[in-house]
Each structure stands twice: as C-alpha cells, then as structure tokens.
LOKOLTOR-329606 format. One line per field, with one value per residue: residue in three letters; x, y, z of N, C-alpha, C in turn; residue number from 1. Coordinates in nm, 3 decimals. Atoms other than C-alpha are relative to their C-alpha. Layout:
<rs>
residu	c(ALA, ...);
n_u	c(X, ...);
n_v	c(Y, ...);
n_w	c(Z, ...);
ca_u	c(X, ...);
ca_v	c(Y, ...);
ca_w	c(Z, ...);
c_u	c(X, ...);
c_v	c(Y, ...);
c_w	c(Z, ...);
num	c(NUM, ...);
</rs>
This chain:
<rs>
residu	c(UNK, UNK, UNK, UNK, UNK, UNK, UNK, UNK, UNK, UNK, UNK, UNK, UNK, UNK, UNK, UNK, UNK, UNK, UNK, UNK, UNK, UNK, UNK, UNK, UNK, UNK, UNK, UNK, UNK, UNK, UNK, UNK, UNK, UNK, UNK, UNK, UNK, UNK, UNK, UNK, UNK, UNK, UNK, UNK, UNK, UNK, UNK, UNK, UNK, UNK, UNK, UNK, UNK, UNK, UNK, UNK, UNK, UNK, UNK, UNK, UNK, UNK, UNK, UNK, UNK, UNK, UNK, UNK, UNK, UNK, UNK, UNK, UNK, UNK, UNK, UNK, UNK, UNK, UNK, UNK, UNK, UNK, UNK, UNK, UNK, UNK, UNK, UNK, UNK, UNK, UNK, UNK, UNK, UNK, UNK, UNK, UNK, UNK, UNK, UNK, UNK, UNK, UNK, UNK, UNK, UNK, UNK, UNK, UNK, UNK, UNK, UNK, UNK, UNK, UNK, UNK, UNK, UNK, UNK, UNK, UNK, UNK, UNK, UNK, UNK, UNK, UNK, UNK, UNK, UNK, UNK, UNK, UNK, UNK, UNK, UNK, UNK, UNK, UNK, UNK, UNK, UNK, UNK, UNK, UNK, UNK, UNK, UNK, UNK, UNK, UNK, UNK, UNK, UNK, UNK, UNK, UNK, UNK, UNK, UNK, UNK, UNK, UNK, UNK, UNK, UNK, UNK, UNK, UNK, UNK, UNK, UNK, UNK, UNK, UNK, UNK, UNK, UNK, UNK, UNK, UNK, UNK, UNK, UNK, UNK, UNK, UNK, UNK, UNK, UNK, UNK, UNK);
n_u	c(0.085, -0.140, -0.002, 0.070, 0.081, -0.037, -0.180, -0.002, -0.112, 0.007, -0.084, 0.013, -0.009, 0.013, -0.116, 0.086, 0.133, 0.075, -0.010, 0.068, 0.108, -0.014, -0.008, 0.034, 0.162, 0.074, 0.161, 0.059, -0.044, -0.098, -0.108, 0.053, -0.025, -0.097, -0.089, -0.003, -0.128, -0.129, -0.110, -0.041, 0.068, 0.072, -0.077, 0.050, 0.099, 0.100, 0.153, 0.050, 0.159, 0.095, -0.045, -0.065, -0.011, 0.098, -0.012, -0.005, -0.149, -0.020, 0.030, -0.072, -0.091, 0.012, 0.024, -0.138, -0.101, 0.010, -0.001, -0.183, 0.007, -0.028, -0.059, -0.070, -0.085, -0.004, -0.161, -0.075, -0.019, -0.042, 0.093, 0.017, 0.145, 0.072, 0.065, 0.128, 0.056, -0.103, -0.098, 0.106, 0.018, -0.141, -0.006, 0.132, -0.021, -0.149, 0.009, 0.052, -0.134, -0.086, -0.038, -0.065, -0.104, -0.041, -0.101, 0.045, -0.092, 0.034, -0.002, -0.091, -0.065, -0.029, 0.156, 0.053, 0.139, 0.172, 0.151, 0.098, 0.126, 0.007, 0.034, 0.077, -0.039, -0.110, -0.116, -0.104, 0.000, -0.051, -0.121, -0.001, 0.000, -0.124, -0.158, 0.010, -0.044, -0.160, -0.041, -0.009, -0.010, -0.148, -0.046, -0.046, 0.067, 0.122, -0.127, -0.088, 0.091, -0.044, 0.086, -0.079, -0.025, 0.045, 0.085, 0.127, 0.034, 0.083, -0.055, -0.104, -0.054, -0.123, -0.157, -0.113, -0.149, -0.091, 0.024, 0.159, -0.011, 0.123, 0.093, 0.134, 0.030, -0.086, -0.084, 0.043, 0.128, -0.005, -0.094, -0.023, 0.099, -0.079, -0.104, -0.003, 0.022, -0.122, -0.093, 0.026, -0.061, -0.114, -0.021, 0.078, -0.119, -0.079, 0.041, 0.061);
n_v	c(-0.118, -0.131, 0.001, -0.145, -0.096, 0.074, 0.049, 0.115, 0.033, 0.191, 0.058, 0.115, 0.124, 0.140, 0.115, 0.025, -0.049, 0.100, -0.072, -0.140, 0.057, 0.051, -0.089, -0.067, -0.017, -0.170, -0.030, -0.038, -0.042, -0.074, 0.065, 0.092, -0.072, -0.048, 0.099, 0.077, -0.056, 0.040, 0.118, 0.035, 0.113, -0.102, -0.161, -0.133, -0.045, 0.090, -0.003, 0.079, 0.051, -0.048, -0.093, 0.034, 0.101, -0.009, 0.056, 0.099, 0.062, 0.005, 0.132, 0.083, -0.066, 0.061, 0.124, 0.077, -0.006, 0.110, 0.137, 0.034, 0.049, 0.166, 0.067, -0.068, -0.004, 0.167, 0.023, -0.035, 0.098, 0.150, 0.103, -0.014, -0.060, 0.089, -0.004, -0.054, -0.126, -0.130, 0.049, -0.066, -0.097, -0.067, 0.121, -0.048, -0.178, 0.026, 0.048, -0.118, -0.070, -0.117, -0.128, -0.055, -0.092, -0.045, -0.087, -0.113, -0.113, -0.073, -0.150, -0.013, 0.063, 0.200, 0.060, 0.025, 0.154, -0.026, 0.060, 0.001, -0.055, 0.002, 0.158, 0.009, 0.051, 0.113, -0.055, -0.065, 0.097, 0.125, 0.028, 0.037, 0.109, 0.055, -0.010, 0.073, 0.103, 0.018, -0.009, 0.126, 0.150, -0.012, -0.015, -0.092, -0.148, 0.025, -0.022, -0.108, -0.036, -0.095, -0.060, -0.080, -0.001, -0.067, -0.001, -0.069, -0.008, 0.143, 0.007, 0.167, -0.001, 0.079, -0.063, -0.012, -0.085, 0.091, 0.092, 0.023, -0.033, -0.156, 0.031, -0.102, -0.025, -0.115, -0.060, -0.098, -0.019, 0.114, -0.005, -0.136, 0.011, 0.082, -0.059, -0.112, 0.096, 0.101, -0.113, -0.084, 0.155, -0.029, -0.128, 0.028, 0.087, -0.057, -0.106, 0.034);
n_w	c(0.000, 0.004, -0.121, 0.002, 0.097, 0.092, 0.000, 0.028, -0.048, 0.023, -0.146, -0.029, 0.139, -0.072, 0.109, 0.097, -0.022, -0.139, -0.129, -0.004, 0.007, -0.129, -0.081, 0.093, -0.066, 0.028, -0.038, 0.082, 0.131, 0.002, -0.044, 0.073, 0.166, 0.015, -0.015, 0.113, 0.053, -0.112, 0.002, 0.150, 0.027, 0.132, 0.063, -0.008, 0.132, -0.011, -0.081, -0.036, -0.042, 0.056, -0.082, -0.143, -0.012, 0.001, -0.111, 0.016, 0.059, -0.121, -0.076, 0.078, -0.009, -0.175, 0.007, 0.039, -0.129, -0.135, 0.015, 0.028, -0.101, -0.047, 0.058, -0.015, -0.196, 0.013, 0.094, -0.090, -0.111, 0.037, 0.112, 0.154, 0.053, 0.009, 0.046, -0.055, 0.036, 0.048, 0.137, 0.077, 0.078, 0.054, 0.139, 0.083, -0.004, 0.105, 0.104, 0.062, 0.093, -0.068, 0.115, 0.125, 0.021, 0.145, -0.065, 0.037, 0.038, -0.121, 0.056, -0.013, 0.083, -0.015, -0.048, -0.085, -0.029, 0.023, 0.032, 0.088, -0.033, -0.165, 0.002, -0.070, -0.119, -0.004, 0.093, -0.061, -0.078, 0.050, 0.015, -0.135, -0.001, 0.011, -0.131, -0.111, 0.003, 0.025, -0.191, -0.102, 0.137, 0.085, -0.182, -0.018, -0.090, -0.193, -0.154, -0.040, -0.113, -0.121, -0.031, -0.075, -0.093, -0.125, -0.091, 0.031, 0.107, 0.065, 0.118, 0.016, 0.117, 0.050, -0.082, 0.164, -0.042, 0.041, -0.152, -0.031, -0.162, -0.024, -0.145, -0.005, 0.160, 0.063, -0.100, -0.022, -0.062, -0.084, -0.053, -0.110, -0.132, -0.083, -0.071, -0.094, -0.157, -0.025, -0.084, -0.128, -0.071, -0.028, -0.044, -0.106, -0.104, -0.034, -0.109, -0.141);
ca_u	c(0.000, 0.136, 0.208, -0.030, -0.240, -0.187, 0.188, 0.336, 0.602, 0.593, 0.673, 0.632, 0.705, 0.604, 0.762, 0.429, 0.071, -0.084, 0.080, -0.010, -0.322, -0.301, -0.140, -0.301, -0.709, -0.857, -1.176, -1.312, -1.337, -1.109, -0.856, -0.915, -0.852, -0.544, -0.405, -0.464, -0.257, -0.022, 0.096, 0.104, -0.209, -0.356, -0.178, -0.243, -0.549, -0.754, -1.101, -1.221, -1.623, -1.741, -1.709, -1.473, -1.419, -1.752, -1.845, -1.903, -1.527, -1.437, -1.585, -1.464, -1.148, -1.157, -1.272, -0.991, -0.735, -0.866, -0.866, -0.483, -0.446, -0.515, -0.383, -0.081, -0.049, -0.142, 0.256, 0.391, 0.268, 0.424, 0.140, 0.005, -0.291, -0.573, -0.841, -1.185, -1.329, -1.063, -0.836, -1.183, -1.241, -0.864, -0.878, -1.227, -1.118, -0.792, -0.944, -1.124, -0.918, -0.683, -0.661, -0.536, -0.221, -0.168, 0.165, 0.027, 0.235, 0.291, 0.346, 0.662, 0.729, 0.808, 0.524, 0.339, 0.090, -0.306, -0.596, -0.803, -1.076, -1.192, -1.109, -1.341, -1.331, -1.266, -1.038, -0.827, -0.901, -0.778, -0.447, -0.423, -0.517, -0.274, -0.020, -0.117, -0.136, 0.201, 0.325, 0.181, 0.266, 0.606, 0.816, 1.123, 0.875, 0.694, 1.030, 1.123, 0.799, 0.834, 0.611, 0.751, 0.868, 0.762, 0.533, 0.172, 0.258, 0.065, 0.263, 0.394, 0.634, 0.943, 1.265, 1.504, 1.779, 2.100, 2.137, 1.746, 1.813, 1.520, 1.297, 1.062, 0.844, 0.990, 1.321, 1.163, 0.850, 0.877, 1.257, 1.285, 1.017, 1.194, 1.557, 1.391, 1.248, 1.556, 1.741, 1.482, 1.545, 1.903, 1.857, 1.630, 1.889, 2.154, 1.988, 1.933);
ca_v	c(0.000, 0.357, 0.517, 0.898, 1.093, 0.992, 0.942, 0.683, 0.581, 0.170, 0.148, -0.208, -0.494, -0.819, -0.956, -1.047, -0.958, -1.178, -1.080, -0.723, -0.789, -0.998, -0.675, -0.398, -0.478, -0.203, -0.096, 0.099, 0.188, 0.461, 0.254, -0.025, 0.211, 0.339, 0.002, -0.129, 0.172, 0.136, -0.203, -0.187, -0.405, -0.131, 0.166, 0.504, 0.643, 0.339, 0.367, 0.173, 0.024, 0.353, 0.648, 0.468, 0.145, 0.002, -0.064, -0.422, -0.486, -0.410, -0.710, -0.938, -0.795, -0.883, -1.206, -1.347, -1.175, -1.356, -1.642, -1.634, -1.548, -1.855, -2.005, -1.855, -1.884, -2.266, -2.273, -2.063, -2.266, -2.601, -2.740, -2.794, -2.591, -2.829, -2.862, -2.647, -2.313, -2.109, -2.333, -2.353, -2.020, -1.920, -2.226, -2.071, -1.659, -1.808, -1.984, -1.618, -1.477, -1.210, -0.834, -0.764, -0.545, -0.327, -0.154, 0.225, 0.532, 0.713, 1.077, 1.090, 0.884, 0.502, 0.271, 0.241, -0.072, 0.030, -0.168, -0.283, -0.203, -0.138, -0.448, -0.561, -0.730, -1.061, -0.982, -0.821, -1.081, -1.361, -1.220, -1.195, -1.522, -1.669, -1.508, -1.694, -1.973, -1.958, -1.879, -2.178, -2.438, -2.333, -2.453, -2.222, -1.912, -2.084, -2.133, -1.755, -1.680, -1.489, -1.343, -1.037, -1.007, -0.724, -0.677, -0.700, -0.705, -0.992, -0.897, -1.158, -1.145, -1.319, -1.288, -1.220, -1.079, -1.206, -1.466, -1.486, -1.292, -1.004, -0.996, -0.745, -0.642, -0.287, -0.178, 0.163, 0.079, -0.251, -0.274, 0.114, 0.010, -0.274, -0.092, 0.211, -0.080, -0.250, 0.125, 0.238, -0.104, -0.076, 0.277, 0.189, -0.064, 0.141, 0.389, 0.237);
ca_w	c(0.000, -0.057, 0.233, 0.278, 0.038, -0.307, -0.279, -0.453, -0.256, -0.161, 0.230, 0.218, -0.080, 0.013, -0.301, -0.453, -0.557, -0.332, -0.034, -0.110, -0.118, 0.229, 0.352, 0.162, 0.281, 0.113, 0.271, 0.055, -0.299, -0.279, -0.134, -0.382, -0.671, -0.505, -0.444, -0.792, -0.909, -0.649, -0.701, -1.102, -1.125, -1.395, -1.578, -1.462, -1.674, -1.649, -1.598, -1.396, -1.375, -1.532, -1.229, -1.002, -0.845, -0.788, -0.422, -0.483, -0.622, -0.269, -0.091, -0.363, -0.359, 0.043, 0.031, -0.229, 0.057, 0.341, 0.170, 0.036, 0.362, 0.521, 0.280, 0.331, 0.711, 0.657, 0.457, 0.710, 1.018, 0.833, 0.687, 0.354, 0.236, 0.291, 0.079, 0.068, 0.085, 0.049, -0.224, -0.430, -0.450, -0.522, -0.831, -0.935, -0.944, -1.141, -1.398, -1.497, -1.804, -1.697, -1.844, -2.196, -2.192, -2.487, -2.531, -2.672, -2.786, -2.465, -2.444, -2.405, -2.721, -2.576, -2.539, -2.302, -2.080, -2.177, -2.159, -2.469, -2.274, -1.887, -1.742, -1.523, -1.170, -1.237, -1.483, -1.219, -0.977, -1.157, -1.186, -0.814, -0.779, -1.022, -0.801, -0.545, -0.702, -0.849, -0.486, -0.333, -0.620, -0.658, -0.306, -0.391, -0.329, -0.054, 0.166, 0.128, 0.322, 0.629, 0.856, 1.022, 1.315, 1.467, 1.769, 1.662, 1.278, 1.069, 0.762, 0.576, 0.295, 0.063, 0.201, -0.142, 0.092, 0.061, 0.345, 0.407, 0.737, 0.679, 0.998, 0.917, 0.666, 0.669, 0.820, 0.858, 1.017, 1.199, 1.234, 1.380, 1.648, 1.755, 1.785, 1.973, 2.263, 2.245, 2.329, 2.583, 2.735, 2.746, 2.856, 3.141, 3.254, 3.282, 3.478, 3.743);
c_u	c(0.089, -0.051, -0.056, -0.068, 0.029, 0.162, 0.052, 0.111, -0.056, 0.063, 0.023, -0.038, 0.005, 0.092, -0.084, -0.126, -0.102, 0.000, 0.000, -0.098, -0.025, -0.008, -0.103, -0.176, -0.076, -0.175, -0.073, 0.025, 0.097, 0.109, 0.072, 0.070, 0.133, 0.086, 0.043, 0.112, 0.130, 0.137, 0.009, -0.132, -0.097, 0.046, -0.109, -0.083, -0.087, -0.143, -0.023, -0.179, -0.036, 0.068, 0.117, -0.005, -0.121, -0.013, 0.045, 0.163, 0.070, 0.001, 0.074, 0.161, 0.075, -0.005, 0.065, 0.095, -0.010, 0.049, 0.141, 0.031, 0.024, 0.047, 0.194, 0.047, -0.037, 0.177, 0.037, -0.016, 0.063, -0.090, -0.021, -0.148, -0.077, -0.114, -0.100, -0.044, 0.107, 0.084, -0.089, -0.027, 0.107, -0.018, -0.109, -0.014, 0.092, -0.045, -0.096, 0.110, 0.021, -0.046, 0.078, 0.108, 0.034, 0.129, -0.072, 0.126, 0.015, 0.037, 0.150, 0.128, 0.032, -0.150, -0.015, -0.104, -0.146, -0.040, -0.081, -0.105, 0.013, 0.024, -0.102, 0.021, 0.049, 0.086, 0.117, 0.027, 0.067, 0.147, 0.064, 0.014, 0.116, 0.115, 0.021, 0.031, 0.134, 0.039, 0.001, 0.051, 0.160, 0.105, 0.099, -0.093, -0.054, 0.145, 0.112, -0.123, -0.011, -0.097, 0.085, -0.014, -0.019, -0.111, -0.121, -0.068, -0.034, 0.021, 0.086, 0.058, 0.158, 0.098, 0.066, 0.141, 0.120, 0.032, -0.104, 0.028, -0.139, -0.077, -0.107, -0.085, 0.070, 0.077, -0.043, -0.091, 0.054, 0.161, 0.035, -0.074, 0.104, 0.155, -0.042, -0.019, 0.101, 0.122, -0.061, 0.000, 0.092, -0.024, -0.064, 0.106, 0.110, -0.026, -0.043, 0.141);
c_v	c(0.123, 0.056, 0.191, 0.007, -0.119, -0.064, -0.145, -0.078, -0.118, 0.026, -0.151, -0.082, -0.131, -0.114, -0.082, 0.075, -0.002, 0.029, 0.127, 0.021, -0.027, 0.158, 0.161, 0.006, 0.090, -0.010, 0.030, 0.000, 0.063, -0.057, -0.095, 0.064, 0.017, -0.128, -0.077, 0.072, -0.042, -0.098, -0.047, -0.069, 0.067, 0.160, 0.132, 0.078, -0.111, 0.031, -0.161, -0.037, 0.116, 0.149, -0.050, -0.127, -0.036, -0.053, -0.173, -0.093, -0.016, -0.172, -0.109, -0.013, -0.058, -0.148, -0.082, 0.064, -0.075, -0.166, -0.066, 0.034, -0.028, -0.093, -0.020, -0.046, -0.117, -0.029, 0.074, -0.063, -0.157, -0.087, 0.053, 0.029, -0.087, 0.066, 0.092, 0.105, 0.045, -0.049, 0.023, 0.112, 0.085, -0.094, 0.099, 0.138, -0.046, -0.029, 0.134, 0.052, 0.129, 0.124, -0.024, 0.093, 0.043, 0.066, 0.136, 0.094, 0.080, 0.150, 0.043, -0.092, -0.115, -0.042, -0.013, -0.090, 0.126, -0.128, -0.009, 0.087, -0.021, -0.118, -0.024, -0.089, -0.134, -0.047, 0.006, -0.057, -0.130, 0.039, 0.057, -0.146, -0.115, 0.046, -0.083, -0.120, -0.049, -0.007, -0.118, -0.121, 0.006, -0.034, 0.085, 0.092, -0.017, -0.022, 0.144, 0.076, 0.037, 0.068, 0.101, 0.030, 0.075, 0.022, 0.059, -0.031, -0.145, 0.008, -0.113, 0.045, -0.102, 0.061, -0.052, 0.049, -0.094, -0.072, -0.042, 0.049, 0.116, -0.086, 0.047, 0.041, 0.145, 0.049, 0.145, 0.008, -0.116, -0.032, 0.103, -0.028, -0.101, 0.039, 0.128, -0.125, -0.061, 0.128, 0.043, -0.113, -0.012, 0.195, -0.004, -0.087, 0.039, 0.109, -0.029, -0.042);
c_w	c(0.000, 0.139, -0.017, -0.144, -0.135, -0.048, -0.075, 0.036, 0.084, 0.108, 0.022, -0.131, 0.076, -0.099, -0.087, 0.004, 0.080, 0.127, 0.029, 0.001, 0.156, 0.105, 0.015, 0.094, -0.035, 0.074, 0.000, -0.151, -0.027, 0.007, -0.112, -0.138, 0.028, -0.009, -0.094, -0.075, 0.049, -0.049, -0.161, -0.060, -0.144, 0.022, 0.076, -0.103, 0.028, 0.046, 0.052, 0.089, 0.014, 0.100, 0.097, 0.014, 0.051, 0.185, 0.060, -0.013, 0.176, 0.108, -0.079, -0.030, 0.190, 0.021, -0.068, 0.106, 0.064, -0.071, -0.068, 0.143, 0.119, -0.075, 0.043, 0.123, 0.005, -0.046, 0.127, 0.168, -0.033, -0.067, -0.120, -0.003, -0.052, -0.110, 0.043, -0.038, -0.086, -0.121, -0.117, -0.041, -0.087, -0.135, -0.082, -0.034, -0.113, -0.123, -0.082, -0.116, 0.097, -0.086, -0.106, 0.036, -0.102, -0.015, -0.148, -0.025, 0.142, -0.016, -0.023, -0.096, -0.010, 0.018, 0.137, 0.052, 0.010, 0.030, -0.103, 0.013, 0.164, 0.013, 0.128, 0.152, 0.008, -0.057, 0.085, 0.130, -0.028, -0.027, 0.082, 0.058, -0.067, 0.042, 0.087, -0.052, -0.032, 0.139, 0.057, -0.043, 0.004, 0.151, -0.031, 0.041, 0.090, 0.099, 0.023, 0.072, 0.123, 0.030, 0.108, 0.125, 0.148, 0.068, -0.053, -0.116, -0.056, -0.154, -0.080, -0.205, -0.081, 0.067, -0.080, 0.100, 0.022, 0.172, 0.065, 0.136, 0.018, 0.094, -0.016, -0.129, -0.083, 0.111, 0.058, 0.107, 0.083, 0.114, 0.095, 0.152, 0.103, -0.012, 0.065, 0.125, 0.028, 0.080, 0.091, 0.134, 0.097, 0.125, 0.150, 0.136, 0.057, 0.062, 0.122, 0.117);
num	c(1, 2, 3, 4, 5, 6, 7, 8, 9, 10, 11, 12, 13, 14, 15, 16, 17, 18, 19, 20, 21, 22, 23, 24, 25, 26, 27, 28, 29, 30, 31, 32, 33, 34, 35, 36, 37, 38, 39, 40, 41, 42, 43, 44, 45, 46, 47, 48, 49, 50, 51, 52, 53, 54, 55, 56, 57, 58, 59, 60, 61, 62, 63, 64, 65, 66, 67, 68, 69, 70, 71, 72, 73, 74, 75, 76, 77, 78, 79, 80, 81, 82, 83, 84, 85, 86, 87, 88, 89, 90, 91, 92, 93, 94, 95, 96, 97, 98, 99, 100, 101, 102, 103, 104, 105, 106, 107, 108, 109, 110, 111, 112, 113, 114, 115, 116, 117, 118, 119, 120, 121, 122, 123, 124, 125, 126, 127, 128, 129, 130, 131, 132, 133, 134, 135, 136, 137, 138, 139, 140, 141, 142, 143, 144, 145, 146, 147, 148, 149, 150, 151, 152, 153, 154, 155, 156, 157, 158, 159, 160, 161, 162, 163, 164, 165, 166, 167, 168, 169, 170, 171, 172, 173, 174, 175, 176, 177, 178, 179, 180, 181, 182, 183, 184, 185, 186, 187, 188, 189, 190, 191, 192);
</rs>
C-alpha cells in the first residue's frame, strides 16, 4: 500500500501480488482504486467500472485476501494448504481470463501498458489469484515466506535478501520500532 495521500512511494514490498493484497485490505473503494494503481495491477489512466471502483469490487477484492491469507499462514505454520473453501475459491477466481495489456504510444514517445478495454473485476481478480497460485505451487517461493517479526505485525512477505536474514516487513517501520524498545530497554537498565 502507498504510504499517505496519493503518494506513490511503496513502504512495504512483500515480493508479490498476493501478499499485497493480504497486507493492503482495502476498505473501501477509494482505497481499492489506489491500491490497484499502487501495485502496477492497472496503468495510470484506467477507468475503472465507469465512475470509479464500484463498491461491490471491494468485498470481492476482500474475500480473495482472506482467503490467500489462510492459505498462506497454513505454509507458514508447516502445513500444507488443505483442501476447501478457500483453495476452491482461489482455483475458481484463477481460472477467470486475466486483463489484456496493450503496449500504446505514450506521451513521451516510448510505449506504453493500456488496456483494450476497462477491465473488469474478475479480470483483475484472476491475476491476483494466479499469483497466489504460483506462490503456493512453486516450493522455492513458498520457503522464502516470512512473517515479520515485529510486535503486533501480521505482515507476511518473501525474504530475497541475501542470506534470508530479513525480519521485518519494513526496516523503517517494523525494524525502527523494535531498535527504539531494544534502546529504551538498554537505557532503562543502565539507569538504574
């Protein structure tokens, strides 16, 4: 999710679609729209479902999250993502065709990613979903899975860093928290 106003600055990369998504939760439309920009999932300009993102996309939008997940935190507690709701509906969003990508003249002379046409929700759902599914199918990306570390957070992302040592989802946010408690700690101890 971007972090303030319309800003487009990326506090937090999970390392896929899926787990942006997970993290992400939009809760409204607004949100929804920004998050789709956000994370690349449709070019800037896009209309989308006429005035805006439609309320509806929202819930649907929600309901594949939850359900990657648990999926999700099934692989990261050691087991294997049992059968059922939640695999069903991730299989049954996937098998939706994806968006079209056009590459267009852009203004600035290189091409640029368009859209044929609006794409529509499960369009843009289904290639969410085959994130996921890639993700869970594939065990390299399922054993760089990581749920971060710091107090509270329920972020969960790949760990690409060299040595697989990342703890957190963001050194900024998560990591800073946990070295201020770790100095007012220390600082506490030595004052006494």
């Amino acid at each position: 999710m971007t972090r303030g106003g319309d800003e487009r600055v990326r506090w937090f990369d999970p390392g896929r679609l899926c787990l942006d998504l997970m993290a992400a939760r939009p809760a409204d439309a607004a949100r929804l729209a920004q998050w789709l920009l956000a994370v690349g999932l449709v070019p800037p300009g896009t209309p989308l479902g006429g005035d805006g993102v439609p309320e509806e996309w929202v819930a649907r939008f929600g309901e594949l999250g939850r359900s990657v997940d648990r999926l999700v935190r099934q692989v990261l507690d050691g087991g294997r993502p049992a059968g059922g709701d939640d695999l069903d509906r991730l299989n049954a969003v996937a098998a939706a065709p994806p968006p079209a990508p056009r590459a267009v003249p852009g203004e600035g002379g290189g091409l640029v990613r368009a859209w044929g046409a609006p794409p529509d929700c499960a369009a843009l759902l289904a290639a969410v979903a085959r994130d996921a599914v890639e993700l869970l199918t594939d065990p390299s990306a399922r054993s760089l899975l990581r749920q971060c570390e710091g107090a509270g957070c329920r972020r969960v992302y790949l760990d690409t860093s060299r040595g697989r040592r990342r703890r957190w989802c963001s050194s900024a946010i998560c990591g800073n928290r946990q070295r201020v408690a770790r100095h007012r700690v220390k600082k506490n101890l030595n004052a006494r």
